[in-house]
C-alpha positions in Angstrom: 72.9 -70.1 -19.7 70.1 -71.5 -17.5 67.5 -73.6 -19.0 64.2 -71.3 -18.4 62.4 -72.7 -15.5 66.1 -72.4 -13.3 66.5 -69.2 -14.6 63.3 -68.1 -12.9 63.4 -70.1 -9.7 61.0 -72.6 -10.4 61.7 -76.0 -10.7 60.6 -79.4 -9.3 59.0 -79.5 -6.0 60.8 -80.8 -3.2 60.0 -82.5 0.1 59.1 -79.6 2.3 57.0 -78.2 -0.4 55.2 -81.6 -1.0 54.9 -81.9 3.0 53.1 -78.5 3.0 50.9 -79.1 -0.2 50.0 -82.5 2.3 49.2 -80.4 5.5 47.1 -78.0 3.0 45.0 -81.1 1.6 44.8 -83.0 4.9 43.0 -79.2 6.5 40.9 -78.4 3.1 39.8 -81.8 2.6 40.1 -84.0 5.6 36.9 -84.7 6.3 35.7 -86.0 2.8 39.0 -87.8 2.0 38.0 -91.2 3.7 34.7 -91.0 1.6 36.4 -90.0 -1.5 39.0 -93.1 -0.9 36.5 -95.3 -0.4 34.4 -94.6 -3.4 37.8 -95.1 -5.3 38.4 -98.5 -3.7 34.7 -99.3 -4.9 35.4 -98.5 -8.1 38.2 -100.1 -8.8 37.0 -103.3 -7.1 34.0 -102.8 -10.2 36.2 -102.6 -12.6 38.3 -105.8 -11.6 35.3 -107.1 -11.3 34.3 -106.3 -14.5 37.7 -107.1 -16.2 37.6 -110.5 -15.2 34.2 -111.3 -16.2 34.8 -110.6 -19.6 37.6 -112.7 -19.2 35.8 -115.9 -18.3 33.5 -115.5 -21.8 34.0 -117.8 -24.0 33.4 -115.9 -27.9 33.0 -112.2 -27.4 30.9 -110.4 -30.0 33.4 -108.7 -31.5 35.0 -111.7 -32.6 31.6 -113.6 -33.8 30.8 -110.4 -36.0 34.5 -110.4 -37.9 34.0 -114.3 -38.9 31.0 -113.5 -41.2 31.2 -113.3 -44.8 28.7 -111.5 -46.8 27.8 -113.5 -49.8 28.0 -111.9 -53.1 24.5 -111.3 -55.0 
């Protein structure tokens, strides 16, 4: 017995199928894929960016806000 997506025909895509879903991406989009790209790189250079500023902090607020005690009344 065939698992169910075998059975059918269907199963992982190979390399000629992934070259073709490439050739179709490259036509659809080819024009806006270097400005799409670079908005990614921009984006994730921000979010280094802003990864490693909140590195360099010395107490985040988070942590200033857990060591207070309420006092009882």
């Amino acid at each position: 017995m065939l698992p169910a997506p075998l059975a059918f025909g269907i199963g992982m895509p190979g390399l000629p199928e992934m070259a073709i879903f490439a050739v179709i991406v490259l036509v659809l989009f080819g024009k806006r894929l270097p400005g799409a790209m670079r908005s990614l790189g921009q984006s994730v250079g921000a979010l280094k960016q802003g990864l490693a500023e909140s590195e360099n902090t010395e107490d985040p607020p988070a942590l200033e806000s857990n060591t207070k005690t309420p006092t009882a009344a």
